[in-house]
C-alpha positions, 0 to 999 in steps of 0.5 A: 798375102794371097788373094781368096780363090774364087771358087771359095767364095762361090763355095760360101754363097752356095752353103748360105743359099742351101742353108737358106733353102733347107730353113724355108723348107722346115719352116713350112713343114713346121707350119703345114706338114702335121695338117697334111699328115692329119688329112691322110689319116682322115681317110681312115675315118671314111674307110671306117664310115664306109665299113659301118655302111657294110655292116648295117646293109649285113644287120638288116639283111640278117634281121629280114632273114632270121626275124631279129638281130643278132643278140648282144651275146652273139654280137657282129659274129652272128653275121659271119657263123650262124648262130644257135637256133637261127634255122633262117640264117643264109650267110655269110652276110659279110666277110671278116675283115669287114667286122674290124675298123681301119684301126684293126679293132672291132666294132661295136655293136648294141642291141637293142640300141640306144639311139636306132634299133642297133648302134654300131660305133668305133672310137676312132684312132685313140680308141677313147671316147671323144675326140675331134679330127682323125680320133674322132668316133664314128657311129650310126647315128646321127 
């Protein structure tokens, strides 16, 4: 019988360690990569944030040069084209890509506002009501 070649035997510790090293690796992405990955879509809930903060600076702006807000009918639009018979317009007060959330849809916008003089709100990634995390709504109010 021969004996076993050494470079067999290394060759197993070597798979084991591998084997070993790629189990520990699964186990902690398992545990923690869906939380790191739901910390960088949080970003897109700033981003929206921050795009809410553009566009309230337009409305008010809007409102102090034609006297009122844009009406529910002329929605956020009313930022970009000048509406009929606002003879005070001075836009653009934003540009287009301003009037989408990170999520490419477009904001909401009432008025009069249930719960400030316009509500502006996005319903976050799922697009639905509700939702925590990275699905949740944002909004101008508090």
């Amino acid at each position: 019988m021969k004996p076993p070649l050494p470079h067999t035997k290394r060759w197993r510790i070597i798979m084991v360690e591998l084997l070993v090293v790629l189990s520990l690796g699964g186990f902690i992405w398992f545990f923690f990569g869906g939380q790191l990955i739901e910390q960088l879509r949080g970003g897109q809930t700033e981003v929206a944030q921050n795009r809410m903060k553009i566009l309230e600076e337009a409305l008010l702006q809007y409102g102090r040069d034609v006297g009122d807000y844009p009406s529910q009918n002329e929605g956020l639009d009313a930022l970009i084209e000048s509406p009929r018979g606002a003879p005070q317009w001075q836009g653009p007060y934003t540009s287009p890509p301003a009037l989408l959330d990170p999520w490419n849809r477009s904001f909401y916008y009432v008025y009069p506002g249930h719960h400030g003089v316009f509500d502006l709100y996005s319903l976050g990634r799922d697009n639905k009501k509700g939702g925590v995390l990275v699905n949740r709504d944002v909004q101008n109010w508090p």
